[in-house]
C-alpha positions as CSV (number, residue, x, y, z in Angstrom):
1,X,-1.9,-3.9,-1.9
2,X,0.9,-4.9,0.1
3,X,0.5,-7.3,3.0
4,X,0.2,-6.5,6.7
5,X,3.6,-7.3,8.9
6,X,3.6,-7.4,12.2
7,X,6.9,-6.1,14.5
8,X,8.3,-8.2,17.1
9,X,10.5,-6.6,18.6
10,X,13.3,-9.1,20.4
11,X,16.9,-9.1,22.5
12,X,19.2,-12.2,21.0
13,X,17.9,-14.7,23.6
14,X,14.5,-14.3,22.9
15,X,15.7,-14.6,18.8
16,X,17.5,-17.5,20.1
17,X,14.5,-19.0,21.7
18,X,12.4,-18.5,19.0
19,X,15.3,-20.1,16.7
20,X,15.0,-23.6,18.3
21,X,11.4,-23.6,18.7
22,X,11.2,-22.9,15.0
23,X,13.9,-25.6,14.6
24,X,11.9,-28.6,16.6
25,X,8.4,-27.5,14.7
26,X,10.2,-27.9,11.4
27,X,11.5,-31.4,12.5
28,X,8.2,-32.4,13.3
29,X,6.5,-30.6,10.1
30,X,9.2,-32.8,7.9
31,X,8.4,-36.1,10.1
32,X,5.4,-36.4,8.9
33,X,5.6,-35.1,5.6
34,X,5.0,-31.7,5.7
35,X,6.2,-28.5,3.9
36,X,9.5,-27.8,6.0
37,X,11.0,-25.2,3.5
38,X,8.6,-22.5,5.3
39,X,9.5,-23.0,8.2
40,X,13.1,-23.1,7.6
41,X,13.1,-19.7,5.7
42,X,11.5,-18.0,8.6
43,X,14.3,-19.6,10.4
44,X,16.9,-17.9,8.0
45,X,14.7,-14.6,8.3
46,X,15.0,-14.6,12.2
47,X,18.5,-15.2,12.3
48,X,19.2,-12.3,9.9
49,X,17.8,-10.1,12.7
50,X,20.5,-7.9,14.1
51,X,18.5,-4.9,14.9
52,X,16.1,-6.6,16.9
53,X,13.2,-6.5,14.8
54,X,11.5,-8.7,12.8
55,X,9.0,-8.6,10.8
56,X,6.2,-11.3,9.7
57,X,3.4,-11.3,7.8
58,X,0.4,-13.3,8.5
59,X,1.5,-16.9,7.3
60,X,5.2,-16.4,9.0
61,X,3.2,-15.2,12.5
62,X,1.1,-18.4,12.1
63,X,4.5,-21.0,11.8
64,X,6.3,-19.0,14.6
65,X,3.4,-19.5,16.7
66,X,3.1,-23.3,16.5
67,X,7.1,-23.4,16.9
């Protein structure tokens, strides 16, 4: 059974926005010795975005909620 996703749906500011406060959560993640990586692929997954959707599945909503 595939996972549930949910949409956000976003202008490039608010993928910007999201961007950096992804970027300063996996800073803090890796300052104390945390599993970055995660984090940084949802980074990679939100800057692929150029329809304005994106899509996340429960474990990727959780990180871009804390960032």
């Amino acid at each position: 059974m595939r996972e549930k996703q949910r949409l956000f749906k976003m202008t490039e500011i608010e993928r910007n926005v999201l961007v950096k406060g992804l970027h300063d959560y996996a800073v803090a993640v890796h300052d104390r010795g945390g599993n970055y990586r995660v984090v940084n692929a949802l980074i990679r997954k939100a800057m692929a975005v150029t329809n304005g959707k994106l899509y996340l599945d429960e474990s990727e909503y959780d990180h871009a909620v804390k960032g």
